[in-house]
Biopython code that builds the backbone (N, CA, C, O; Angstrom):
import numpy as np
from Bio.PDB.StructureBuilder import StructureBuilder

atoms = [
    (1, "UNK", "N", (-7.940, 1.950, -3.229)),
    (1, "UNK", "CA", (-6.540, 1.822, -3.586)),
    (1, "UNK", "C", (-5.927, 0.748, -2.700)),
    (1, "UNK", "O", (-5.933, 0.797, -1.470)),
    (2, "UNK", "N", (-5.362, -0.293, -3.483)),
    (2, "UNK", "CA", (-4.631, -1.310, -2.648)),
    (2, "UNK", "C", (-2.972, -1.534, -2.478)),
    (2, "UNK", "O", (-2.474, -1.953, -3.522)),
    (3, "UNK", "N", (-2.339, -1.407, -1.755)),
    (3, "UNK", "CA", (-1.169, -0.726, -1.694)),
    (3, "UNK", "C", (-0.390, -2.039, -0.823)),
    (3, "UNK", "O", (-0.735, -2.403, 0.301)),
    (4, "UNK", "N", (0.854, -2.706, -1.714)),
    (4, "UNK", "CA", (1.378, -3.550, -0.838)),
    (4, "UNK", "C", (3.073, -2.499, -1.078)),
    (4, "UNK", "O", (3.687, -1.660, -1.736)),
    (5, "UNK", "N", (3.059, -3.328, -0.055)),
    (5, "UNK", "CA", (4.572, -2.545, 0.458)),
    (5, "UNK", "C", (5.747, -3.165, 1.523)),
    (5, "UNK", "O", (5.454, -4.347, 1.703)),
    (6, "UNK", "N", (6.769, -2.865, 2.170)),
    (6, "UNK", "CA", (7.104, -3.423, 3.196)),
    (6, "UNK", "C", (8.481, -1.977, 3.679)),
    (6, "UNK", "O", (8.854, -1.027, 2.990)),
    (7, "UNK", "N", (8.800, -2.285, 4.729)),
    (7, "UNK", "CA", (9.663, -1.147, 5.111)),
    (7, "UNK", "C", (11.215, -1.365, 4.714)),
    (7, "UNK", "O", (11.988, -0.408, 4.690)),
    (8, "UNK", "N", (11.494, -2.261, 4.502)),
    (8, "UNK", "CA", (12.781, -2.440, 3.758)),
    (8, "UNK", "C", (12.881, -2.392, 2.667)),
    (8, "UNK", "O", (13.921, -2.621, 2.050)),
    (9, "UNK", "N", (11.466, -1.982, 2.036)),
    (9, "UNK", "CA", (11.835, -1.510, 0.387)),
    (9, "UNK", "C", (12.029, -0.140, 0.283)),
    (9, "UNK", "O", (10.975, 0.275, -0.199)),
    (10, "UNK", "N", (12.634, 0.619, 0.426)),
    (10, "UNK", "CA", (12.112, 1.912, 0.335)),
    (10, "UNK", "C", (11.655, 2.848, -1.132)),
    (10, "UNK", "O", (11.589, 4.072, -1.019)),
    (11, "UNK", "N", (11.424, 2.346, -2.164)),
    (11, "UNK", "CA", (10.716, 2.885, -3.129)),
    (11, "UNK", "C", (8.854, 2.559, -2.394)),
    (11, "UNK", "O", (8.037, 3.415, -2.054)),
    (12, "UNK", "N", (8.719, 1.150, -2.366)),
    (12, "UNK", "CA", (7.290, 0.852, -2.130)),
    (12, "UNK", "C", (6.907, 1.771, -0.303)),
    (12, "UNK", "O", (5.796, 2.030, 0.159)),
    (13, "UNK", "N", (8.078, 2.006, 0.234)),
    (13, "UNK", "CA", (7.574, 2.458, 1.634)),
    (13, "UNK", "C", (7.565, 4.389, 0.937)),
    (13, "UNK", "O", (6.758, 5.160, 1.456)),
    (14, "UNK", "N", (7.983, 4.621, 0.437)),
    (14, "UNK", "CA", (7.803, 5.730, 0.084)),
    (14, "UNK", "C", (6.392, 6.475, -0.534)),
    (14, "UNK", "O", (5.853, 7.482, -0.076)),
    (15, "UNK", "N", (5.914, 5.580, -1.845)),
    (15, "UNK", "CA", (4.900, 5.414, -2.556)),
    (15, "UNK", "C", (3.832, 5.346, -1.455)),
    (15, "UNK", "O", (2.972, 6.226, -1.413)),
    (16, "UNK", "N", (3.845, 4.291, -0.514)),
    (16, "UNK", "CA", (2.835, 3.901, 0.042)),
    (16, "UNK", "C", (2.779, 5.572, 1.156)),
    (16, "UNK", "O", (2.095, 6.522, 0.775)),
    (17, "UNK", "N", (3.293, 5.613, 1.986)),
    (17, "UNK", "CA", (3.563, 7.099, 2.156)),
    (17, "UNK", "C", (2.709, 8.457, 1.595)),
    (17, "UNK", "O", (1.731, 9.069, 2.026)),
    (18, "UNK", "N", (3.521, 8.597, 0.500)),
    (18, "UNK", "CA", (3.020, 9.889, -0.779)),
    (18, "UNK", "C", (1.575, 9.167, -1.196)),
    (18, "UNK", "O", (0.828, 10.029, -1.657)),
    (19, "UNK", "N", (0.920, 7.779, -1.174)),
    (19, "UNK", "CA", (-0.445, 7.569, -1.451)),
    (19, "UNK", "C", (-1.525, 7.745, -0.437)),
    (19, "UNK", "O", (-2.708, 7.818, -0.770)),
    (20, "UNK", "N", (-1.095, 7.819, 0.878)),
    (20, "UNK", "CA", (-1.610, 7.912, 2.065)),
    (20, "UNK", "C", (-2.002, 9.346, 2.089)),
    (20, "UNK", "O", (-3.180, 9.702, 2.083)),
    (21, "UNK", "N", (-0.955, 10.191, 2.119)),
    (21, "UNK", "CA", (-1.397, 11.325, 2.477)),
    (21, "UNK", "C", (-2.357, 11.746, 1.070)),
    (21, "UNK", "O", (-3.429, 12.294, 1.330)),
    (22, "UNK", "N", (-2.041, 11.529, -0.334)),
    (22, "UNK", "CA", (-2.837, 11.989, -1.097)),
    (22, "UNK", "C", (-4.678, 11.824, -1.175)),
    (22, "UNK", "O", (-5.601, 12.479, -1.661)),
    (23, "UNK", "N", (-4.491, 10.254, -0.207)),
    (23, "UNK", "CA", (-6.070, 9.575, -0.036)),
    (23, "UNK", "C", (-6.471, 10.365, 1.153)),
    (23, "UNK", "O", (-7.677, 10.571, 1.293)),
    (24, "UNK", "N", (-5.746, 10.778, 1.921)),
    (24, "UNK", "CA", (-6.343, 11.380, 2.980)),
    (24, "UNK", "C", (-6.666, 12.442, 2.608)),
    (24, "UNK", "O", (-7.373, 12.878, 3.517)),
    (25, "UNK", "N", (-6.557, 13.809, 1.157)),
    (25, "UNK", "CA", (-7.056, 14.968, 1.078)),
    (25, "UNK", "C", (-8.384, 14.989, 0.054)),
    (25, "UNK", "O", (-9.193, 15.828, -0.344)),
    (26, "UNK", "N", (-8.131, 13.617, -0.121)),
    (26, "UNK", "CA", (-9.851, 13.359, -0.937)),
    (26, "UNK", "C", (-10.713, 12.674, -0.319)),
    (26, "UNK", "O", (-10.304, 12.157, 0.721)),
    (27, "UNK", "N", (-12.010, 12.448, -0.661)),
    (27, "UNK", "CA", (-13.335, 12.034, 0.382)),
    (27, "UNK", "C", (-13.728, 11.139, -0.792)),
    (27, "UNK", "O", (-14.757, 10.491, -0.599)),
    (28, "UNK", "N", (-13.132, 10.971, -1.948)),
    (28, "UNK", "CA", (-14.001, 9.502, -3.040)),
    (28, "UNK", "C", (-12.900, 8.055, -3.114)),
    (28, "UNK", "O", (-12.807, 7.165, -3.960)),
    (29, "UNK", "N", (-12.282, 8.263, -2.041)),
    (29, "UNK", "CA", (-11.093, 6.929, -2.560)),
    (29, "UNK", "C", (-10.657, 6.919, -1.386)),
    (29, "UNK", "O", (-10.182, 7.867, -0.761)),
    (30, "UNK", "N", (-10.877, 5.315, -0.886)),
    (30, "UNK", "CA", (-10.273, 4.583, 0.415)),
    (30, "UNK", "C", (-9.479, 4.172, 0.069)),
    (30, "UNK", "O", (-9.362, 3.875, -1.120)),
    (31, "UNK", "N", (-8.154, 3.876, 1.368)),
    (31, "UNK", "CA", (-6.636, 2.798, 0.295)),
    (31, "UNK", "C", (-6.403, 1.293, 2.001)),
    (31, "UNK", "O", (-6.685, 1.340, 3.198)),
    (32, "UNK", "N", (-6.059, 0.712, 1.503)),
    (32, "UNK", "CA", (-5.899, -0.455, 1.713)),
    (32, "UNK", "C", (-4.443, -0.714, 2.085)),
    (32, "UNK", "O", (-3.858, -0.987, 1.037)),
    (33, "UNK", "N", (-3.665, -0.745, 3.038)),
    (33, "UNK", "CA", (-2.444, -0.398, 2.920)),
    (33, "UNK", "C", (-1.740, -2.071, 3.518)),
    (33, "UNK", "O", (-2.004, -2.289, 4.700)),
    (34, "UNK", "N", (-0.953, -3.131, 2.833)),
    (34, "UNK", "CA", (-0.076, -4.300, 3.985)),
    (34, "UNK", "C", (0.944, -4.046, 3.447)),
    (34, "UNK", "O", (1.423, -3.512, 2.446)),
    (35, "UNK", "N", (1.243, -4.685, 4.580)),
    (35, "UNK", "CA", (2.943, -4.241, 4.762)),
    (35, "UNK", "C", (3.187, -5.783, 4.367)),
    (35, "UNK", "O", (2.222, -6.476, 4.044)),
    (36, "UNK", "N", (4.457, -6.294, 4.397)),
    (36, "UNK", "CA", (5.107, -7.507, 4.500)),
    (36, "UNK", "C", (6.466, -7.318, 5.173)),
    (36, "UNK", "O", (7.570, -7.663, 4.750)),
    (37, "UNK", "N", (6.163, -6.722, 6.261)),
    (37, "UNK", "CA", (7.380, -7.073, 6.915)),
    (37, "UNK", "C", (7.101, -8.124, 8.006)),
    (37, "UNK", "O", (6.027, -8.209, 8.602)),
    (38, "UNK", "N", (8.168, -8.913, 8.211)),
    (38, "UNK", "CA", (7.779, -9.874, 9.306)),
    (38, "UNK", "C", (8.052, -10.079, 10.983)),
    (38, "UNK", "O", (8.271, -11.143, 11.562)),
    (39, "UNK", "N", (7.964, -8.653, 11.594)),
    (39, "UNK", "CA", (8.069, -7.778, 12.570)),
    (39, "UNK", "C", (7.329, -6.671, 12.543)),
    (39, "UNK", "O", (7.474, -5.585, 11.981)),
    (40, "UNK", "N", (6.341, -7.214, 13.386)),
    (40, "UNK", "CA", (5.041, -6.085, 13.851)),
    (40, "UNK", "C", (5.624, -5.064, 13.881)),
    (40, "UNK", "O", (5.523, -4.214, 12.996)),
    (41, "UNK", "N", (6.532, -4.923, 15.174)),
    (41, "UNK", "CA", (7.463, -3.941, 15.966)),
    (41, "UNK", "C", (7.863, -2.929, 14.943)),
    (41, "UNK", "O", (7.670, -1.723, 15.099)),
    (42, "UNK", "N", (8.489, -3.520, 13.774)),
    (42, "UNK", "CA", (8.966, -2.797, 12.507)),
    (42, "UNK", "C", (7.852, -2.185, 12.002)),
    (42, "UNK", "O", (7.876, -0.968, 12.188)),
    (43, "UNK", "N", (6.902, -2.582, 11.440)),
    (43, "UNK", "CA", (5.746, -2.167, 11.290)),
    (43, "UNK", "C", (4.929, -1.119, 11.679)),
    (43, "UNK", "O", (4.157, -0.408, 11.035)),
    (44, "UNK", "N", (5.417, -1.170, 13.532)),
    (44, "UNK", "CA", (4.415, -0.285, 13.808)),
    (44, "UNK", "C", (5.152, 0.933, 14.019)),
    (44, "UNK", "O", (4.539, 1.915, 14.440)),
    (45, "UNK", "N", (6.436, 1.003, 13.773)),
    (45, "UNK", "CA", (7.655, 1.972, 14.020)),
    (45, "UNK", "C", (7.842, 2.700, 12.814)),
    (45, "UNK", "O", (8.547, 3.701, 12.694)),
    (46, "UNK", "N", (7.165, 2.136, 11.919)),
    (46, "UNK", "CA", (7.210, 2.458, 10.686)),
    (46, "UNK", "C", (6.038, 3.395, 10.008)),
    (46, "UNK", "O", (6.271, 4.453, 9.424)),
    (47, "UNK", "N", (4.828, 2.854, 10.179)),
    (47, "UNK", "CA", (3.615, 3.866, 10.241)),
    (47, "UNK", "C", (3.906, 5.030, 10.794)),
    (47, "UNK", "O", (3.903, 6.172, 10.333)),
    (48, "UNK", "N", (4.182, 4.559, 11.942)),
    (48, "UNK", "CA", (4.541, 5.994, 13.318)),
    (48, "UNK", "C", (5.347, 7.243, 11.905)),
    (48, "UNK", "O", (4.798, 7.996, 11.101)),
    (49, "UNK", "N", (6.349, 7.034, 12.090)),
    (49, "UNK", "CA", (7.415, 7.744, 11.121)),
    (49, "UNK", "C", (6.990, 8.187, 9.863)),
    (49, "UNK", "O", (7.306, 9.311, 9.472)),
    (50, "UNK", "N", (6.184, 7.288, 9.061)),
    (50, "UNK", "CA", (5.600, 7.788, 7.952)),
    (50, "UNK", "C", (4.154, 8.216, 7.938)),
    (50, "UNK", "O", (3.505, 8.429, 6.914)),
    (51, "UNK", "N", (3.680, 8.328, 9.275)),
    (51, "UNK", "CA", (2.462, 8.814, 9.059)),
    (51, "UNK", "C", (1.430, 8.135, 8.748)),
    (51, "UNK", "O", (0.485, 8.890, 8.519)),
    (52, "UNK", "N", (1.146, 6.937, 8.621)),
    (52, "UNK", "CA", (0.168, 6.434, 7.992)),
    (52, "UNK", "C", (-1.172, 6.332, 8.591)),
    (52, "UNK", "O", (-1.429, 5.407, 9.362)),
    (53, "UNK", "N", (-1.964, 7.148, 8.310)),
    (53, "UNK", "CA", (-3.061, 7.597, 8.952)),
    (53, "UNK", "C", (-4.477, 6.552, 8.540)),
    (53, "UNK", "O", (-5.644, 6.651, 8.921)),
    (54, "UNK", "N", (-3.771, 5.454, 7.534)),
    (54, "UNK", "CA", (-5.363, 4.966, 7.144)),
    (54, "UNK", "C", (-6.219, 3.964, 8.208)),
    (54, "UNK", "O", (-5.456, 3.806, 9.161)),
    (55, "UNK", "N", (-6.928, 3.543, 8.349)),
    (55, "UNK", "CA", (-7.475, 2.620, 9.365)),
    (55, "UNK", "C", (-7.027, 1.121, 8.772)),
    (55, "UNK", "O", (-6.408, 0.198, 9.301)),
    (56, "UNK", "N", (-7.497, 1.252, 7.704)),
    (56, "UNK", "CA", (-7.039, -0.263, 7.049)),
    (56, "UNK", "C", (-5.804, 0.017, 6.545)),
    (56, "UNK", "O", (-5.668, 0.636, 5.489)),
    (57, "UNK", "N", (-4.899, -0.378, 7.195)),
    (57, "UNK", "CA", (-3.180, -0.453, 7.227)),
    (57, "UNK", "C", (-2.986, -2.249, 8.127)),
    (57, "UNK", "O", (-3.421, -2.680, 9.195)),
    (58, "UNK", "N", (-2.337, -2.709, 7.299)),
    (58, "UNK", "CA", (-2.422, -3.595, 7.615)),
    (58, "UNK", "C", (-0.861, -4.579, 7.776)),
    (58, "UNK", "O", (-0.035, -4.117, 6.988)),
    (59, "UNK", "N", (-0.359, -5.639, 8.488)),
    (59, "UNK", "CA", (1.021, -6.769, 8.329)),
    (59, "UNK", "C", (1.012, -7.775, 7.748)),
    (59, "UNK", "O", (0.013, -8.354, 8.174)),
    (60, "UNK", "N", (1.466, -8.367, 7.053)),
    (60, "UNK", "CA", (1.306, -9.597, 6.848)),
    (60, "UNK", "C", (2.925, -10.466, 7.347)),
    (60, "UNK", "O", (3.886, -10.744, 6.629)),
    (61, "UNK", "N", (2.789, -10.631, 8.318)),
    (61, "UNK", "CA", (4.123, -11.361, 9.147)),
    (61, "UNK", "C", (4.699, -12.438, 8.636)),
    (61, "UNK", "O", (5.832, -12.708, 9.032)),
    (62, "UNK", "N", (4.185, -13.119, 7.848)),
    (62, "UNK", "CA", (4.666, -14.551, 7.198)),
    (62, "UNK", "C", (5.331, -13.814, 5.695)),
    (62, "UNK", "O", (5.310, -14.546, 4.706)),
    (63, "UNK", "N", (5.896, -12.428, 5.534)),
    (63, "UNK", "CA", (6.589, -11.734, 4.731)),
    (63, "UNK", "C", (6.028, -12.170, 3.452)),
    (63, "UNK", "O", (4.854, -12.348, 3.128)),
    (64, "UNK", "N", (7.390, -12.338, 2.628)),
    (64, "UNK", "CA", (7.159, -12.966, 0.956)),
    (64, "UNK", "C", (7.075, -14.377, 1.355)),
    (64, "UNK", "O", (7.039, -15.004, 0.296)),
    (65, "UNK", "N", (7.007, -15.496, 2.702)),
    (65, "UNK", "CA", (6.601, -16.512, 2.619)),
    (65, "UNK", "C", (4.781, -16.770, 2.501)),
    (65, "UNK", "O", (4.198, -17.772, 2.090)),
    (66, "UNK", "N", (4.204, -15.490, 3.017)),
    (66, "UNK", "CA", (3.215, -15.455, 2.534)),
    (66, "UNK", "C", (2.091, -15.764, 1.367)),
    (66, "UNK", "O", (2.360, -15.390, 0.226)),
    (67, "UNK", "N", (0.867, -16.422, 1.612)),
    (67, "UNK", "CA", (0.057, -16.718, 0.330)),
    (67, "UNK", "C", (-0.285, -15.453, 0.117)),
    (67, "UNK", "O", (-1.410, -15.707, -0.314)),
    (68, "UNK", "N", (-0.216, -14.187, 0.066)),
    (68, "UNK", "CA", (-1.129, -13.149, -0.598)),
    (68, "UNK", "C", (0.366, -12.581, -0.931)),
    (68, "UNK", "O", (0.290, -11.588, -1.655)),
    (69, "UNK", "N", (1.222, -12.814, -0.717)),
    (69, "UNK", "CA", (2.563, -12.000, -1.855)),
    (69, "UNK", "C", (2.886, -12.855, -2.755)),
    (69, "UNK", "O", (3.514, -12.387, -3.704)),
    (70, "UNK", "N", (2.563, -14.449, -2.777)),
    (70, "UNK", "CA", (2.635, -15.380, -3.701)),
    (70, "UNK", "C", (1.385, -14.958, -4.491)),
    (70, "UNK", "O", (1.592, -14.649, -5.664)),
    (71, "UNK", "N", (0.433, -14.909, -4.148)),
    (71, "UNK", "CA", (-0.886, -14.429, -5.164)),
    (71, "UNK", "C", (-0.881, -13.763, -6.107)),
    (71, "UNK", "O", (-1.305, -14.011, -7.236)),
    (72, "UNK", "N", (-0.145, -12.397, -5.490)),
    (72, "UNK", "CA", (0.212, -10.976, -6.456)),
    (72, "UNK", "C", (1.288, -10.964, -7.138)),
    (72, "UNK", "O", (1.566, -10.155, -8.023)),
    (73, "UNK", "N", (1.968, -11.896, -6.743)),
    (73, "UNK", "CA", (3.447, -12.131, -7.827)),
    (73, "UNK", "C", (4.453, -10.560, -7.235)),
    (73, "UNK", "O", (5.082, -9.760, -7.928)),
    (74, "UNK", "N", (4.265, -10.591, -5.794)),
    (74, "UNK", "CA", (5.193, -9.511, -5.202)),
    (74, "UNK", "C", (6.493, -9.782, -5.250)),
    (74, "UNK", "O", (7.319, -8.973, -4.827)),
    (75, "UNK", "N", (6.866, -11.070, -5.822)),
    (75, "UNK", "CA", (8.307, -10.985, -6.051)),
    (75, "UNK", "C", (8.864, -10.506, -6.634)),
    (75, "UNK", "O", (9.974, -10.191, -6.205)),
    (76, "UNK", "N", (8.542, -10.187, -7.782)),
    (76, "UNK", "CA", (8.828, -9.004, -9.145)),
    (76, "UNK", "C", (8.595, -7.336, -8.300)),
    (76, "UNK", "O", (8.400, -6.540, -9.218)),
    (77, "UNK", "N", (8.565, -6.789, -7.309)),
    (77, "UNK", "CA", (8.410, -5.643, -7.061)),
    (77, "UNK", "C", (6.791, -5.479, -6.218)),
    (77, "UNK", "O", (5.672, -5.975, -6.346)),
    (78, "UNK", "N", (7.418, -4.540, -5.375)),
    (78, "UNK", "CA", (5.581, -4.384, -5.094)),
    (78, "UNK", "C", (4.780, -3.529, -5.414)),
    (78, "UNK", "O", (5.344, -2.436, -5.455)),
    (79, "UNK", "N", (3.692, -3.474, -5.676)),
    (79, "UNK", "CA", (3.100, -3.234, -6.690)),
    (79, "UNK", "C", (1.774, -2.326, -5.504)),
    (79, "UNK", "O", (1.859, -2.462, -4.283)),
    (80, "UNK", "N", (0.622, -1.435, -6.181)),
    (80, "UNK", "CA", (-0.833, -0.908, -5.853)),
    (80, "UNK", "C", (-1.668, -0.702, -6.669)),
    (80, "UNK", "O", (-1.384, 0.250, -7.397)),
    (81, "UNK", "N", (-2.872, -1.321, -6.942)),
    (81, "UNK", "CA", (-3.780, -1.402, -7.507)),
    (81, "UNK", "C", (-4.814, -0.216, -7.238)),
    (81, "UNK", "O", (-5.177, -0.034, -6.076)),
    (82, "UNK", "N", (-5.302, 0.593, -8.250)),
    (82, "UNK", "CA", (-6.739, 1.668, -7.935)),
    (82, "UNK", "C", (-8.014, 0.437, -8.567)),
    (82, "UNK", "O", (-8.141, -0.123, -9.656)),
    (83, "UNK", "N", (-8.683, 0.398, -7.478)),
    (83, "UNK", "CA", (-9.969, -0.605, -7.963)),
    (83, "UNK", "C", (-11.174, 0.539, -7.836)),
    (83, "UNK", "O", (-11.341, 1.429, -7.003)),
    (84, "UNK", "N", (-12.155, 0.042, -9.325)),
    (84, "UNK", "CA", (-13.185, 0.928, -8.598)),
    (84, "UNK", "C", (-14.273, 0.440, -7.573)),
    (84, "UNK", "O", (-13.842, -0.438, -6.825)),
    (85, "UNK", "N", (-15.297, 0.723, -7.409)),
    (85, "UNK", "CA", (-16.388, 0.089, -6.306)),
    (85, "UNK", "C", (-16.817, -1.580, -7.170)),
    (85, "UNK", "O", (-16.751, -2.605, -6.491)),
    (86, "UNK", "N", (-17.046, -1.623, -7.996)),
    (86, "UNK", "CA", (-16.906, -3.378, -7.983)),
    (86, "UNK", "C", (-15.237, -4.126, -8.100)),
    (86, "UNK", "O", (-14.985, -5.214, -8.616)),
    (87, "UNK", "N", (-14.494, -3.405, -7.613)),
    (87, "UNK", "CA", (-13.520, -4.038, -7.466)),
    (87, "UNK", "C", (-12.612, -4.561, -8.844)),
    (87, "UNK", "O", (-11.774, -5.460, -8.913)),
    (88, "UNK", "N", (-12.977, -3.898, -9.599)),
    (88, "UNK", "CA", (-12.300, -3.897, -11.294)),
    (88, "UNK", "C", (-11.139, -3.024, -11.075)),
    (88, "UNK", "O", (-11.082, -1.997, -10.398)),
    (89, "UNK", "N", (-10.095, -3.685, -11.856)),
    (89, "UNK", "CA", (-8.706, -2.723, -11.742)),
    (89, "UNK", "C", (-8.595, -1.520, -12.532)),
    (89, "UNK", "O", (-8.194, -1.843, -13.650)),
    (90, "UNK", "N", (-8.765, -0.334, -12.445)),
    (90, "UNK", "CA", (-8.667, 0.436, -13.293)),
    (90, "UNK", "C", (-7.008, 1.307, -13.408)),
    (90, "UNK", "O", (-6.541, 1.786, -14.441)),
    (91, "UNK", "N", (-6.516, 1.312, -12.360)),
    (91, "UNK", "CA", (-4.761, 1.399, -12.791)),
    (91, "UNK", "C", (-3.993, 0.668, -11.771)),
    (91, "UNK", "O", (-4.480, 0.324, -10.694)),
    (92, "UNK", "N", (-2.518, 0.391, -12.216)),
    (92, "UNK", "CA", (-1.478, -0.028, -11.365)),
    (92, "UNK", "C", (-0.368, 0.522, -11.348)),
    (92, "UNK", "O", (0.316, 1.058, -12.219)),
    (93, "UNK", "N", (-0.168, 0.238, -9.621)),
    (93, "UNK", "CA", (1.650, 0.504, -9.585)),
    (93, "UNK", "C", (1.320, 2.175, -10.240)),
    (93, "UNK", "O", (1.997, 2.488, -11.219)),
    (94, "UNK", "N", (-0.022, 3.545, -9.533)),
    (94, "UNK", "CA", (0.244, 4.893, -9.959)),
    (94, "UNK", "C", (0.935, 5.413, -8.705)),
    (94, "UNK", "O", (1.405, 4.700, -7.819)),
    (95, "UNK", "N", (0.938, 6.602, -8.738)),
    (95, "UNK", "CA", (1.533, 7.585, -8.377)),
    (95, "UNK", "C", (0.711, 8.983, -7.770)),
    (95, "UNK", "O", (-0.160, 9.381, -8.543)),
    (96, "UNK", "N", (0.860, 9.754, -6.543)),
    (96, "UNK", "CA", (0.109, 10.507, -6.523)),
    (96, "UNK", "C", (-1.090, 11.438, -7.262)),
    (96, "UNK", "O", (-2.318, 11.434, -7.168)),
    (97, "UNK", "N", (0.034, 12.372, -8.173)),
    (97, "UNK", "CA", (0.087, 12.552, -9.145)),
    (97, "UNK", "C", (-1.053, 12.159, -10.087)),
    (97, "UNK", "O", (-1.956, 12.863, -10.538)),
    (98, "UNK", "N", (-0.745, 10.643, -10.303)),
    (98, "UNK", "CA", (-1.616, 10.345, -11.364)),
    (98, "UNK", "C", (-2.766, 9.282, -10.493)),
    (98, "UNK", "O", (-3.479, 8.467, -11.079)),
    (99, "UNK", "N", (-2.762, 9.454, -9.269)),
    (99, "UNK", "CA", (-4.445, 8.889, -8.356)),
    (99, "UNK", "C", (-5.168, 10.557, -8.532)),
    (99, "UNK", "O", (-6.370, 10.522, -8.795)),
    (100, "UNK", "N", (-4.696, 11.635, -8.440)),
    (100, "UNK", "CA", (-5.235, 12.478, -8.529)),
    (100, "UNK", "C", (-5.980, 13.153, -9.918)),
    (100, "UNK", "O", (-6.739, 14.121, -9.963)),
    (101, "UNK", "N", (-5.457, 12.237, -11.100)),
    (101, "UNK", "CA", (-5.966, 12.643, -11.769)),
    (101, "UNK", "C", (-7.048, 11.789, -12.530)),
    (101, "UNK", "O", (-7.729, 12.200, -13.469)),
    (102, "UNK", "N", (-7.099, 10.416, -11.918)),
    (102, "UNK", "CA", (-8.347, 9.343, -11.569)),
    (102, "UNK", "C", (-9.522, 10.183, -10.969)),
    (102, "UNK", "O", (-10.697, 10.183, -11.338)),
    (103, "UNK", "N", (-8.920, 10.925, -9.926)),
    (103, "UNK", "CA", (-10.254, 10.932, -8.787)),
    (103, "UNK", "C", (-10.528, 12.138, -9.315)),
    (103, "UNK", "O", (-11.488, 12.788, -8.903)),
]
sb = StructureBuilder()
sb.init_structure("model")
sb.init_model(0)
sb.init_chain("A")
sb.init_seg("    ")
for serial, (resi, resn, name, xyz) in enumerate(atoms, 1):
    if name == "N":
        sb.init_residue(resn, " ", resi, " ")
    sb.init_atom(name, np.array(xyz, "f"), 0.0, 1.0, " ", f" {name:<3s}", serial, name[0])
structure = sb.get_structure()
């Protein structure tokens, strides 16, 4: 599960959140978590608070000036991808809820 997000969104900081803990009660699905905020500090104040327990949690500091939020077209909203093991998209932009009913 690939999960972009940033802490001043709070729909995508929420999602990313409620997807964390849901990946953490299953053992078949890793998630991928960047942020785009452009303050570590924020970042890491932010995990703290929401818990984000994954290892691969990640910043991308150069925000939406960034090449990987230009890539994904994160300007329109941010978005999370469920990939399976070759890396094929099989849903977007789900929901607990409905990762749970993938896995």
């Amino acid at each position: 599960l690939l999960s972009f997000w940033a802490s001043y969104d709070a729909p995508s900081r929420t999602q990313n959140a409620t997807l964390n803990y849901a990946v953490s009660q299953a053992n078949n699905v890793e998630m991928v978590s960047v942020s785009f905020d452009e303050y570590k500090s924020i970042f890491n104040e932010t995990i703290k608070k929401d818990k984000i327990t994954t290892p691969n949690c990640f910043v991308e500091t150069e925000g939406e000036q960034s090449e990987l939020y230009q890539t994904y077209r994160l300007h329109k909203g941010f978005k999370n991808y469920l990939l399976d093991e070759n890396g094929i998209i099989i849903a977007k932009d789900i929901n607990a809820k409905q990762l749970a009913a993938y896995l």
